[in-house]
C-alpha positions in Angstrom: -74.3 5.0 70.3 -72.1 6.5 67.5 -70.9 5.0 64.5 -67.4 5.9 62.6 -68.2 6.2 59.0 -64.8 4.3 57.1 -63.3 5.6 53.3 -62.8 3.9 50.6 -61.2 5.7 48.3 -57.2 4.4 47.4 -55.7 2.1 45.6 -54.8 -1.5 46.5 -51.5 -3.2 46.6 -52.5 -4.9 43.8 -53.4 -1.9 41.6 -50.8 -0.2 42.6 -48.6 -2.9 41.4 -50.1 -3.7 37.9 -49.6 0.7 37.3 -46.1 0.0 38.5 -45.6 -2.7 35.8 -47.1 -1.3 33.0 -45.2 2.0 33.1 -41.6 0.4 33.5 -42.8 -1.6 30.0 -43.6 1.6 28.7 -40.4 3.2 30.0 -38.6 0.7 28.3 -40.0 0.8 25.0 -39.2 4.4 25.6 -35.9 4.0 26.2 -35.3 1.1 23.3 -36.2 3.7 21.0 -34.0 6.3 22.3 -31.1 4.3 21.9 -31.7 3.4 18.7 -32.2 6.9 17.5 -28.6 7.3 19.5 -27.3 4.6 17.5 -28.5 5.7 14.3 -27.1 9.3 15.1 -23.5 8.1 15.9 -23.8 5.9 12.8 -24.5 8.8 10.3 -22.3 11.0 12.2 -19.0 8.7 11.8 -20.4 8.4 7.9 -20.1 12.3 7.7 -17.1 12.4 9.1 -15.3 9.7 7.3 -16.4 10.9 4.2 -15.7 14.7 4.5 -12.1 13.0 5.4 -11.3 11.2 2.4 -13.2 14.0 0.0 -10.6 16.4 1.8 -7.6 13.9 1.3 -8.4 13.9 -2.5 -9.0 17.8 -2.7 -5.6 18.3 -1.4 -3.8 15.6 -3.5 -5.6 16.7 -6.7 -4.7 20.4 -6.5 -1.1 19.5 -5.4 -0.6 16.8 -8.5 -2.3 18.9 -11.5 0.3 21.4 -11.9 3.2 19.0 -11.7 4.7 17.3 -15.0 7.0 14.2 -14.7 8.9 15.0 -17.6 9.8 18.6 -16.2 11.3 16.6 -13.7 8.8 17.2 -11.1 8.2 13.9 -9.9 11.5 12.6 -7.4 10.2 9.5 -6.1 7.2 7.5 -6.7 5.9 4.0 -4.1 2.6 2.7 -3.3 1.8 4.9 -0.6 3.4 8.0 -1.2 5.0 10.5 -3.4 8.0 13.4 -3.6 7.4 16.0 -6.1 7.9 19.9 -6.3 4.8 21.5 -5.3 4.2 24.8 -6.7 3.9 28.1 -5.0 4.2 31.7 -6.5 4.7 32.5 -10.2 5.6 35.7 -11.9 7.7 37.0 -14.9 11.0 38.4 -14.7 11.3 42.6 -15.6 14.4 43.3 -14.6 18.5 41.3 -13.9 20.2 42.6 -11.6 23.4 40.7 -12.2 25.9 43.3 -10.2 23.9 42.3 -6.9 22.6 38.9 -7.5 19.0 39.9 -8.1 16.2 40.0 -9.9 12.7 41.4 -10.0 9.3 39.4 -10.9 6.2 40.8 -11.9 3.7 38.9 -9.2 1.3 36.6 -10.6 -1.4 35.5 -8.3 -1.9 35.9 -4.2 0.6 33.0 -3.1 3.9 35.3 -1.9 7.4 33.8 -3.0 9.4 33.3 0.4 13.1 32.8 1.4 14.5 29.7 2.8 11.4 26.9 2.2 11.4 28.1 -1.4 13.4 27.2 -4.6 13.2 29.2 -8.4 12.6 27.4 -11.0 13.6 29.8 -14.5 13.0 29.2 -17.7 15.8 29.4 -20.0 15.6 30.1 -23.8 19.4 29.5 -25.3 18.2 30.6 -28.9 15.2 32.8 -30.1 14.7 30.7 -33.3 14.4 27.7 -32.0 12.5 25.6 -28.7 14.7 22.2 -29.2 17.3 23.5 -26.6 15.0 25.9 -24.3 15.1 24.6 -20.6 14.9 25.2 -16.7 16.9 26.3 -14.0 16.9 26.1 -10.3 18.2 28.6 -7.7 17.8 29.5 -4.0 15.8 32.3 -2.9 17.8 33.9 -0.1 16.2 36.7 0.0 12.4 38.4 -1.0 11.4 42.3 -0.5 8.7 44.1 -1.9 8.5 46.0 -5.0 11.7 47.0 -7.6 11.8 48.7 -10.6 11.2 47.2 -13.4 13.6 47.3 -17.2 12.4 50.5 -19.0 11.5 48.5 -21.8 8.5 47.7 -19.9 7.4 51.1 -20.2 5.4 52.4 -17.6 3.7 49.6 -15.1 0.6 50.4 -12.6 -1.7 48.9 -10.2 0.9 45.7 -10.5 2.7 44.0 -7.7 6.5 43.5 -8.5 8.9 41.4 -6.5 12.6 41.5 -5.7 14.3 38.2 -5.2 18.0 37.7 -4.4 19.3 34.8 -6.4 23.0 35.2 -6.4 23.2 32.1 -7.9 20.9 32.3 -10.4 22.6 31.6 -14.0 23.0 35.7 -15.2 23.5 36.3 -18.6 26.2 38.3 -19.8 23.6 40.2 -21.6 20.1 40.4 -20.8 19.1 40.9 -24.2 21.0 37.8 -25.4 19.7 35.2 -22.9 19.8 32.6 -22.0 17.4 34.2 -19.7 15.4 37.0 -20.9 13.2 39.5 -19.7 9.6 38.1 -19.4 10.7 34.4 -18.7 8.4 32.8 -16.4 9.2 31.9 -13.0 8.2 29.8 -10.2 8.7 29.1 -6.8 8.5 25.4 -5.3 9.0 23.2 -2.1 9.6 19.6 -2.4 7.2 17.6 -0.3 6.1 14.2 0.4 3.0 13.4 0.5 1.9 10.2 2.5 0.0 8.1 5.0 1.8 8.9 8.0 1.5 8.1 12.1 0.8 10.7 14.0 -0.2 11.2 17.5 -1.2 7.4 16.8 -3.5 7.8 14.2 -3.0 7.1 10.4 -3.1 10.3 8.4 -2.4 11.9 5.1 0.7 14.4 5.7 3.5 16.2 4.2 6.8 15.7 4.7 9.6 18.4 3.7 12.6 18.7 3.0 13.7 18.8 6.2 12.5 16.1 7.7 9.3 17.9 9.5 5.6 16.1 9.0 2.5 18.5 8.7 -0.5 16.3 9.4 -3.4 17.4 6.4 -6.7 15.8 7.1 -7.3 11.8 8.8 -7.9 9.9 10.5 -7.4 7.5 7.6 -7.8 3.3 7.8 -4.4 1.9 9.0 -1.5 1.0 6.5 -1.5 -0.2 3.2 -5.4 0.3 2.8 -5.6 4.1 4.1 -3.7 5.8 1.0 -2.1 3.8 -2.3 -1.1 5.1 -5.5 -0.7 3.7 -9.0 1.7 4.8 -11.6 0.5 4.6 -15.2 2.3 5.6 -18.5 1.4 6.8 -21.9 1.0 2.8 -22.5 -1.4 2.6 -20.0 1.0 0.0 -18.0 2.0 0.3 -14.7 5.2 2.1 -14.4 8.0 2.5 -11.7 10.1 5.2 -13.2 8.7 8.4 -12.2 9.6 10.2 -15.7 7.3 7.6 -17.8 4.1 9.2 -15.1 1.1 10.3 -17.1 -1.5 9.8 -15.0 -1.5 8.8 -11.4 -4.9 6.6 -9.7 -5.3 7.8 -6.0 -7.0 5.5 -3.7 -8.3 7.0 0.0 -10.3 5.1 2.5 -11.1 6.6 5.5 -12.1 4.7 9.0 -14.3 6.5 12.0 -13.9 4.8 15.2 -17.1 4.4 17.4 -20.1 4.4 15.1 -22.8 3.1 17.1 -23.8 -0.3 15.1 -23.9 -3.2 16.9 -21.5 -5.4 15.6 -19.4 -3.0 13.9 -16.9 -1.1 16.0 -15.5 1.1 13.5 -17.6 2.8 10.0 -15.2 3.1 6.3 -15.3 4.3 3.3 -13.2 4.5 0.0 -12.9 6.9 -2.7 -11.2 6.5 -6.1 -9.7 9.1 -8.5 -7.1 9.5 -11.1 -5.6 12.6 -12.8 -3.0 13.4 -15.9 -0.2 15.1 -15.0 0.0 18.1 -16.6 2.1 17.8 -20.7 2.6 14.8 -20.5 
């Protein structure tokens, strides 16, 4: 007679099932962590970026406004959201009048080039050597910009400096260099006239420029949607709130930023605000 001998080794259905059980619990507790460490990333992430936004917004506003003065004239237009004011460019000093050809050349100050067509001149002008009461400042076209020119002799002998020829041809020429009202040595400057504002573009709020022309550069965004994205306020020397763009001594600049998508339940969308205001430059 023989006898079968039977295992026993396995699991039951039992066993098998409680194993089954406690691992999805553990997988889940796995994965509730996971997605709150997903959430949390997203959240900071949309912080970041909504910060660096605004930060940039300011940057660019701030190095724009400084060099501007509103009682130059450099302030056109002034509203809640945006502004129109000549933003500087190149600067130099005139060496030599070329009346006879409608040109002039500038000893080049700085990196910034001066350019044809997007840029205007703006001279200064000093009617009487004894005296500042009547000094001013012209404006004229830049049709024209070509390396180097030779400089008045008076300058004596000028190396390792970059000169500039412009052609002005209407550009107010004295009869005589040497009797103004421009002289040689006057300051000049090159500007475009820009807006700056909270624009649409590609359907998102943003801070751009607008030219002359019409065309709208975007500069950093997305921003939070009209009027809480960009506003401006106008102060005076009284430290009242002022409409007329000439009375501007110091401008507050207000930038809130908003990230869509950051991750916190509840909250579809993560903003920020930052606050600055500046003094325009003598006033």
């Amino acid at each position: 007679m023989s006898t079968v001998n039977r295992s026993t080794a396995g699991f039951t259905i039992l066993e098998l099932l409680v194993v089954v059980a406690f691992g999805a619990l553990v997988l889940g507790a796995a994965f509730q962590v996971l997605a709150v460490q997903e959430r949390s990333y997203r959240h900071q992430s949309a912080a970041m970026a909504t910060q660096q936004n605004i930060r940039a917004a300011l940057d660019v506003l701030e190095s724009e406004l400084r060099e501007i003065s509103a009682t130059g004239g450099d302030l056109a237009m002034i509203q809640a959201e945006s502004l129109t004011f000549r933003a500087y460019r190149a600067a130099g000093f005139i060496c030599e009048l070329d009346a006879a050809n409608g040109r002039i050349v500038v000893l080049q100050r700085g990196t910034e080039p001066f350019r044809a067509g997007t840029q205007a001149l703006l001279y200064f002008i000093e009617r009487s050597k004894t005296t500042g009461a009547d000094d001013d400042w012209g404006i004229a076209e830049i049709r024209g910009v070509s390396e180097g020119g030779t400089c008045s002799a008076s300058w004596g002998t000028l190396e390792g400096v970059d000169t500039t020829t412009l052609e002005v041809p209407d550009f107010a020429f004295p009869a005589n260099p040497a009797e103004g009202p421009v002289y040689l040595g006057a300051p000049v400057r090159s500007f475009e006239v820009y807006t700056y504002g909270l624009f649409d573009v590609d359907g998102e709020p943003v801070l751009a420029r607008r030219d002359a022309g019409g065309s709208i550069a975007p500069v950093v965004g997305p921003l939070a949607q009209s009027p809480d994205g960009l506003a401006f306020r106008y102060f005076d020397a009284s430290g009242n709130e002022t409409t007329d763009p000439a009375d501007v001594v110091r401008i507050e600049i207000v930038v809130r930023g908003r990230t869509p998508g950051s991750g916190v339940p509840g909250q579809t969308h993560y903003t920020d605000s930052l606050v600055t205001q500046l003094s325009l430059r003598n006033n």
